[in-house]
N, C-alpha and C positions, 0 to 999 in steps of 0.2 A: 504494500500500500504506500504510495507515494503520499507524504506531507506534505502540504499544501503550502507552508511554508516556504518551504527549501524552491520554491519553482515561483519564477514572474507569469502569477495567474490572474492580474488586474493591470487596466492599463496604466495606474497608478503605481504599483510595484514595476513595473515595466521602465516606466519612466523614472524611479526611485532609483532601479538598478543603472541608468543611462547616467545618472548625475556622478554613482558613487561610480563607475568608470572613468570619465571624465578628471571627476575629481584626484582618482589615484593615477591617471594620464599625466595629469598638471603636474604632480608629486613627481615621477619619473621623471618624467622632462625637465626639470630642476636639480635631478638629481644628477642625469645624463648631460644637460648644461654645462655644471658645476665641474662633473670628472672628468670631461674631457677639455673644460680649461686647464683645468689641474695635471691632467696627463701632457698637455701640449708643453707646458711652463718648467718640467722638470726634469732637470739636467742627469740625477741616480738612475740607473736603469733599474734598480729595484724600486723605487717606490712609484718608477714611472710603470713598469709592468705592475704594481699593485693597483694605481689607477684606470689602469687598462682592464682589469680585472670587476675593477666598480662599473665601467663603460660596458661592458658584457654583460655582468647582470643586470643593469637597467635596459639595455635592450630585450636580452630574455625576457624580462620582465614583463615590458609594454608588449610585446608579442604574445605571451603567455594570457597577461590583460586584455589582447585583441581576440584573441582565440576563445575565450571565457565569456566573451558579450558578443561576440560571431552566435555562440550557443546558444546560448539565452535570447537572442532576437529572434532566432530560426526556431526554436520552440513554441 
């Protein structure tokens, strides 16, 4: 038996789920911003491949995020 919860079953929850997308979009993107100034600016190759590292999982990230509301639309 599926909960009724856990699924966008009004187009209010529907829309709820759009914003918190969005909103954890915006978060990534600031995040992805930030590290790849950071990665450009640093002359260690250690802390610049640690940067590179933050740059990679924010992109997983936002793809993972895209992948997850791809879902939830097509439901």
């Amino acid at each position: 038996m599926t909960d009724s919860r856990s699924r966008a079953s009004s187009p209010d929850d529907a829309s709820d789920l759009r914003l918190l997308f969005h909103r954890l979009n915006n978060q990534l993107g600031i995040i992805l911003a930030h590290s790849e100034l950071l990665e450009s600016k640093l002359s260690d190759e250690h802390q610049r491949s640690r940067a590179t590292q933050v740059v990679t999982a924010a992109l997983e990230a936002m793809s993972v995020s895209r992948s997850i509301r791809d879902r939830v639309d097509h439901d």
